[in-house]
Residue frames as qw, qx, qy, qz and C-alpha x, y, z in Angstrom:
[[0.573, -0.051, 0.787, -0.222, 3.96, 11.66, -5.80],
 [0.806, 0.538, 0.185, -0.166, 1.77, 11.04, -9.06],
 [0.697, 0.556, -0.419, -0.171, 4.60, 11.38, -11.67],
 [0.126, -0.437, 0.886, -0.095, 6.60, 9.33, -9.63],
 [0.668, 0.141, 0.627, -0.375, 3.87, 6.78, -9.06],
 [0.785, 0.557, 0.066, -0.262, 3.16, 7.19, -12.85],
 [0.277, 0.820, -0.478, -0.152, 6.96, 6.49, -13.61],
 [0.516, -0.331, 0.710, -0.346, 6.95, 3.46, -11.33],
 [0.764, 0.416, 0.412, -0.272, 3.82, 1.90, -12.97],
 [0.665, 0.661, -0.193, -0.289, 5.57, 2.51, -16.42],
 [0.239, 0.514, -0.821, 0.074, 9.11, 0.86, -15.51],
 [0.596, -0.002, 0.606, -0.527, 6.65, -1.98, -14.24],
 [0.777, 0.523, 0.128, -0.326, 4.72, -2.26, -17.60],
 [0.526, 0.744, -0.332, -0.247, 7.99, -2.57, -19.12],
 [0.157, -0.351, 0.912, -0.143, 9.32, -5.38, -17.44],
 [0.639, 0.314, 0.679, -0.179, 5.87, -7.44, -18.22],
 [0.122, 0.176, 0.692, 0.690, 5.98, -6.23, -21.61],
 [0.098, -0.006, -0.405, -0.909, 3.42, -4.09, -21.16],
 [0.469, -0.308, -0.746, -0.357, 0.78, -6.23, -19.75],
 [0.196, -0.489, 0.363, -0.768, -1.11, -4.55, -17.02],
 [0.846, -0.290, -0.308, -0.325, -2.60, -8.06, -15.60],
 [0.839, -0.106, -0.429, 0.318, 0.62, -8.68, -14.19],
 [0.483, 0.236, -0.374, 0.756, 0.94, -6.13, -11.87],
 [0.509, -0.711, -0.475, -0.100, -0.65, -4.47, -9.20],
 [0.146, 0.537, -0.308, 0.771, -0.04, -1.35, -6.91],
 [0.418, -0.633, -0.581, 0.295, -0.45, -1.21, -2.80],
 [0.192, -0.938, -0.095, -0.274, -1.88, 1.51, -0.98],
 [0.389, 0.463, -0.514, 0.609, 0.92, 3.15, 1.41],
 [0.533, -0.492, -0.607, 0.324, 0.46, 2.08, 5.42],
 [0.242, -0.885, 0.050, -0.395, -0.17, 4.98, 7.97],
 [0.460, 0.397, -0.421, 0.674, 2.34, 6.10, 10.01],
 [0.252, -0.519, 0.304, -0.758, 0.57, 8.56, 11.75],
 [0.801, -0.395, -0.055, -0.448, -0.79, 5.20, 13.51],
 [0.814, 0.028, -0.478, 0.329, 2.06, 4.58, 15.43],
 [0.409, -0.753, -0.264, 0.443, 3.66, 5.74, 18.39],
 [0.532, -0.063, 0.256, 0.804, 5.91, 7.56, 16.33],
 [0.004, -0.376, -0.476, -0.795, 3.20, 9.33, 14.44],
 [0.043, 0.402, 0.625, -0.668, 1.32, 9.52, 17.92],
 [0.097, 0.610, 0.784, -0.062, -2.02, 9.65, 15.64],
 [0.071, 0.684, 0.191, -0.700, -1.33, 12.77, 13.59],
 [0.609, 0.590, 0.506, -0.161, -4.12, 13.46, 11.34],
 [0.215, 0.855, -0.251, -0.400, -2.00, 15.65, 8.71],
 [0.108, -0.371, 0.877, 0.287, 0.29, 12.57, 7.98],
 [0.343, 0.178, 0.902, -0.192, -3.03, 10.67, 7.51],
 [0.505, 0.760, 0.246, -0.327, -5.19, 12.94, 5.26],
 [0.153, 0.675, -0.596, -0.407, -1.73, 13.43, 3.12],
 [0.157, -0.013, 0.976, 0.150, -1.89, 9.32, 2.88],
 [0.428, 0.620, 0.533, -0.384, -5.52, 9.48, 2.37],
 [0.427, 0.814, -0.132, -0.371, -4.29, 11.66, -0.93],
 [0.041, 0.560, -0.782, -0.273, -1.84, 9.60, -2.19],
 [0.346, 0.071, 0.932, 0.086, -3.57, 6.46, -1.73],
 [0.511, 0.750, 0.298, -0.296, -7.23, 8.06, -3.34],
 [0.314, 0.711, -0.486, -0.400, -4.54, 9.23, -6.53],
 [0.025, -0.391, 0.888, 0.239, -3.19, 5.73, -6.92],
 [0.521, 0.344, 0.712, -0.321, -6.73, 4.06, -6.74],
 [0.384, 0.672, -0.104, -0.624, -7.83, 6.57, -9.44],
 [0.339, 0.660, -0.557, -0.373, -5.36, 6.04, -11.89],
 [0.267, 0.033, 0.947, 0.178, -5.37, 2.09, -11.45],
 [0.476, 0.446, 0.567, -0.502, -8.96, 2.47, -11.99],
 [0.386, 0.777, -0.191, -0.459, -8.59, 4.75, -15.14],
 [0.474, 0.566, -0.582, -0.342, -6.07, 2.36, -16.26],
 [0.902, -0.051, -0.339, -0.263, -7.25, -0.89, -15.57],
 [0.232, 0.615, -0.604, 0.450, -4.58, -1.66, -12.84],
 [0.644, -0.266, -0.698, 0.165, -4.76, -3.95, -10.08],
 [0.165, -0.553, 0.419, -0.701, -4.90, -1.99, -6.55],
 [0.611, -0.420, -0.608, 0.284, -4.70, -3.76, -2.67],
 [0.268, -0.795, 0.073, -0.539, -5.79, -1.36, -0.16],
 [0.770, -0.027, -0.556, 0.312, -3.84, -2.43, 2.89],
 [0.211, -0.459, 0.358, -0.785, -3.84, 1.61, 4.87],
 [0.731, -0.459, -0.205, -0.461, -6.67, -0.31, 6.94],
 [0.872, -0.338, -0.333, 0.122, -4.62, -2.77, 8.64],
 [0.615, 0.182, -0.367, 0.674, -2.15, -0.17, 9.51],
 [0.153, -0.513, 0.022, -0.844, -4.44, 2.01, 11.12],
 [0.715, -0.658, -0.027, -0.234, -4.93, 0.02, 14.05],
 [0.632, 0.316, -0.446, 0.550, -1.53, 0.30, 15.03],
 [0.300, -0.523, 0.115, -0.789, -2.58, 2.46, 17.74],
 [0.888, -0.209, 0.162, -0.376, -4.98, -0.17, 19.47],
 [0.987, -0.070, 0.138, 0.042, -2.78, -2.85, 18.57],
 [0.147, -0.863, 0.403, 0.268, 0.85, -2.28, 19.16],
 [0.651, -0.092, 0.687, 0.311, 1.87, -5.73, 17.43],
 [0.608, 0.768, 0.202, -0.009, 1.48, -3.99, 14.38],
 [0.042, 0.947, -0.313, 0.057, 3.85, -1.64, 14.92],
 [0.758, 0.409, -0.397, 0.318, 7.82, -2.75, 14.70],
 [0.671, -0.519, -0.171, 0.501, 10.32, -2.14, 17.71],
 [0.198, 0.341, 0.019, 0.919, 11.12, 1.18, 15.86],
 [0.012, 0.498, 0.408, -0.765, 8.16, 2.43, 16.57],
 [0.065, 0.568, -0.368, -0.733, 7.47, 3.65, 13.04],
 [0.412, 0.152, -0.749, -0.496, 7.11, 0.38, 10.32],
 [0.826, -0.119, -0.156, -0.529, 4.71, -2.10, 10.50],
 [0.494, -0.461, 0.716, -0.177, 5.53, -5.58, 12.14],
 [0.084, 0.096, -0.968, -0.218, 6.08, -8.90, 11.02],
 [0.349, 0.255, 0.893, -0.123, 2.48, -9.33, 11.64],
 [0.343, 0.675, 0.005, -0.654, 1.50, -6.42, 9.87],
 [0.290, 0.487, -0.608, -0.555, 3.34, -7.64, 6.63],
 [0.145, 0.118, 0.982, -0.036, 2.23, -11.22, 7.38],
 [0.441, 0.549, 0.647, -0.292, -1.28, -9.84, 7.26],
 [0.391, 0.624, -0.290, -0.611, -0.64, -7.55, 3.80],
 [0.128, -0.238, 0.951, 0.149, 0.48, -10.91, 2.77],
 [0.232, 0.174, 0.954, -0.072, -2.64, -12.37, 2.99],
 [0.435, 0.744, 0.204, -0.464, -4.64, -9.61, 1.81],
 [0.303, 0.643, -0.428, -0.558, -2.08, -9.80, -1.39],
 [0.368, -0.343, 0.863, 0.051, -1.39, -13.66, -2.06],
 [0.596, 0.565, 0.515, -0.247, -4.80, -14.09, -3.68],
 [0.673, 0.680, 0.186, -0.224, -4.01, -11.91, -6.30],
 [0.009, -0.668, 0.712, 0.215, -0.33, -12.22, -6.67],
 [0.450, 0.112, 0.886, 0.018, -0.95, -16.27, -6.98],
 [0.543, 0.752, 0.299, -0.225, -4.26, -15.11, -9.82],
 [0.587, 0.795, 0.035, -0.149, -1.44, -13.40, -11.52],
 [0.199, -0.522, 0.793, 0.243, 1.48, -15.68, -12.00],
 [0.487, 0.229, 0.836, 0.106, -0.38, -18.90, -13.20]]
């Protein structure tokens, strides 16, 4: 995951030239909080590590970060999260990452 992540971030930087104001990284939604993932904790502590690595390293390098695991973890309780797979988030899910990102996506275009 990291060098990828770090290869990501870099073929990012180079499309802004380099300017890390214009970009920003989300966290990665839980699975295990679907039916699909029927709420197992191994898929969740493994996100839990991936998303705590990508925090880091925005941190470290001044990077934007939107945390967004939260709103997939109540897939469970709230099945309208969850797609008709079973599996991805729903149109309201992304509607609500939306709103959790829009602020700063709108901050950095203008």
């Amino acid at each position: 995951y990291a060098p990828d992540l770090r290869e990501i971030i870099d073929i990012a930087l180079e499309l802004v030239q380099n300017d890390k104001s214009k970009i920003f990284i989300l966290s990665i939604p839980d699975y295990a909080y679907t039916p699909f993932g029927n709420g197992n904790q191994s898929i969740s502590l493994e996100i839990d590590e991936y998303n705590s690595f990508a925090e880091n390293y925005c941190i470290q390098n001044n990077i934007s970060y939107v945390y967004i695991t939260d709103i997939t973890r109540q897939g469970l309780i709230n099945p309208n999260l969850v797609a008709t797979d079973n599996l991805h988030p729903s149109e309201l899910a992304y509607s609500m990452f939306v709103d959790r990102i829009l602020p700063l996506a709108i901050e950095k275009i203008l």
